[in-house]
N, C-alpha and C positions, 0 to 999 in steps of 0.2 A: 490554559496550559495543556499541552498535548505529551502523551507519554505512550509510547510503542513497546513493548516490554516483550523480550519471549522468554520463559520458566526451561531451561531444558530438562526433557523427560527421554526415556529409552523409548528404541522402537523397533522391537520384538516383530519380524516378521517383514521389516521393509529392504527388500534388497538392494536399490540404489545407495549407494556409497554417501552423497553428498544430502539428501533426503534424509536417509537415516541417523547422520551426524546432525543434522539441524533439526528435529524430530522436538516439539516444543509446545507447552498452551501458548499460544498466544493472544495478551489483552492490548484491548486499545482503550486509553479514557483521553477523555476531552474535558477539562474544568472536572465539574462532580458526576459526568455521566461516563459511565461505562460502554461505549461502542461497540463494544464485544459479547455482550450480556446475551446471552442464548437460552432457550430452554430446549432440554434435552425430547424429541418427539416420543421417543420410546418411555423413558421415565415419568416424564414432566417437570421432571428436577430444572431447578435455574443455577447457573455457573457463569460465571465472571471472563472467562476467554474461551479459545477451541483450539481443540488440537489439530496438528498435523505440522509438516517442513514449511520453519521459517525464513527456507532458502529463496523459493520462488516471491516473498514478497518482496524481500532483500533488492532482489536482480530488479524487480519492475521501479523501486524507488531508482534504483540507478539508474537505470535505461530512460525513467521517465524525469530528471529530477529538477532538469531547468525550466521545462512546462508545469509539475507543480508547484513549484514556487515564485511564477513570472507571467505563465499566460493566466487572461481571463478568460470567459466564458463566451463561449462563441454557440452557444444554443440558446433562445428564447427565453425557457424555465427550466430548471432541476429540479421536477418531483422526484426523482430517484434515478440512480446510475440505471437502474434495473430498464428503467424503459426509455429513457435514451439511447441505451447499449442494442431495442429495439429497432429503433430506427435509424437508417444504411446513414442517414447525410449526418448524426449525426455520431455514430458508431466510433471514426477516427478518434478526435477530439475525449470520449468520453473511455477508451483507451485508454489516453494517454493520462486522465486525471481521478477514472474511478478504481476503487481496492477491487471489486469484481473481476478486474482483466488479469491480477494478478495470482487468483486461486488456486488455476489450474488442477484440477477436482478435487479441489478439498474448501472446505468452509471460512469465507473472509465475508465481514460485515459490508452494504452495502454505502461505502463511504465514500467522496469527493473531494477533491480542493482545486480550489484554481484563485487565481488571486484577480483580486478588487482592490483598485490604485493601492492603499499602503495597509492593505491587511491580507491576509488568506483565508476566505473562507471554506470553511468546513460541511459540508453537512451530509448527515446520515440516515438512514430510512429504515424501518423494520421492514421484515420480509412478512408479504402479505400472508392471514390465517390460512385462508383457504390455499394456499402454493402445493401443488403435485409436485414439488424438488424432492430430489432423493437423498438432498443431505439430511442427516438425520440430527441437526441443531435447526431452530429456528430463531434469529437475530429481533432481536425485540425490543428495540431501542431506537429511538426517531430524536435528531435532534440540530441546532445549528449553531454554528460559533464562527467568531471574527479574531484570529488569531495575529500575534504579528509575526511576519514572517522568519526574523533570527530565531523565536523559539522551535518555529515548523522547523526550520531545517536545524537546526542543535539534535528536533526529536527523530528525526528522519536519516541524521549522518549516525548518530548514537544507536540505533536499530541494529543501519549497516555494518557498523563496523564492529558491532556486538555477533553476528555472523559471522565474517568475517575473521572475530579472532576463534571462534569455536570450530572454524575446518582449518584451522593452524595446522600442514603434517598434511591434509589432504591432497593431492595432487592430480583430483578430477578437472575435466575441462570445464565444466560447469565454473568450479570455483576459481581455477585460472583465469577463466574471461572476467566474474563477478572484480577481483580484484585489480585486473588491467582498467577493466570501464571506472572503477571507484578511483585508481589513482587519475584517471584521465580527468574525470570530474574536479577530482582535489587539484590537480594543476590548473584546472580551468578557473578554477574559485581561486585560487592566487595571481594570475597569468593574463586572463581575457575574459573576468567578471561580469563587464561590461556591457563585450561584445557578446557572450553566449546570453546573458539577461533580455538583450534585444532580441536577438535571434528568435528565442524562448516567445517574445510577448506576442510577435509574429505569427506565431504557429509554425519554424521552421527550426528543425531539429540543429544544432548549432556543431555538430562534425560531420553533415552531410557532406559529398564535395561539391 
């Protein structure tokens, strides 16, 4: 079972408009493990999600959501997003399926999915001890799961549209585009299932022209 959950919190001090309305801990668990489980480096306290805007993860399941629910793995092994995202050939690909691409400076666990014939796999990697990062959580939680795909996307459309309804009133571009791509997608999952699933397993973005 995969559950994406953000807690919304204030955010004192963030001046972007759509950031600071999506402003959130957010946890990830898989079955009985926590994906999001950090310990704090400055305290050493352990906590259960991390904060910051749960807008930017929002947008990357959109933008990514026929690849992770369709394509497979098109690299060798997945020790971790972290060093694949190392390496240029396989950089693309590890985009579009790991949470790392979608942080953009704020703290998201090192996690993956890409699907294997009729399941999604999951899997997540702690951030090494010794890591020079300058986020100040450290992810510490390693693990793998074979999910089946209607619960991944239940847990991935129910995120989105949990954003979604909290910039209700907002009228940033950010969130304009966020809700055009989401309805685009929702037509597509009614309309040409099919064809975008294909496209997807491909490795071909399925509204390119």
């Amino acid at each position: 079972m995969l559950k994406i959950q953000a807690e919304w919190v204030k955010a004192p001090g963030v001046r972007d408009a759509t950031l600071a309305k999506t402003w959130a801990q957010i946890c990830v668990k898989i079955g009985d493990s926590l994906v999001t489980q950090v310990v704090d480096k400055e305290s050493g306290g352990v906590r259960s999600g991390v904060f910051g805007p749960a807008f930017p993860l929002a947008e990357w399941i959109v933008d990514n959501w026929w690849f992770l629910t369709n394509e497979p793995t098109r690299v060798p092994a997945i020790e971790s997003g972290r060093l694949l995202a190392s390496q240029q050939e396989y950089r693309p690909w590890i985009q579009r399926h790991g949470l790392l691409a979608a942080r953009e400076g704020n703290a998201l666990p090192d996690l993956v999915f890409y699907r294997d014939n009729g399941r999604i796999v999951a899997k997540w990697s702690e951030d090494p001890a010794d890591s020079e990062s300058s986020y100040p959580v450290r992810f510490i939680a390693s693990g793998q799961a074979r999910l089946r795909p209607a619960e991944v996307e239940k847990a991935l459309a129910s995120y989105v549209l949990s954003v979604i309804k909290w910039t209700d009133g907002l009228k940033t571009e950010d969130v304009k585009r966020l809700k055009a791509n989401w309805n685009a997608v929702s037509n597509s999952r009614m309309h040409e299932d099919d064809l975008c699933r294909g496209a997807a397993r491909l490795g071909l973005d399925p509204y390119d022209d």
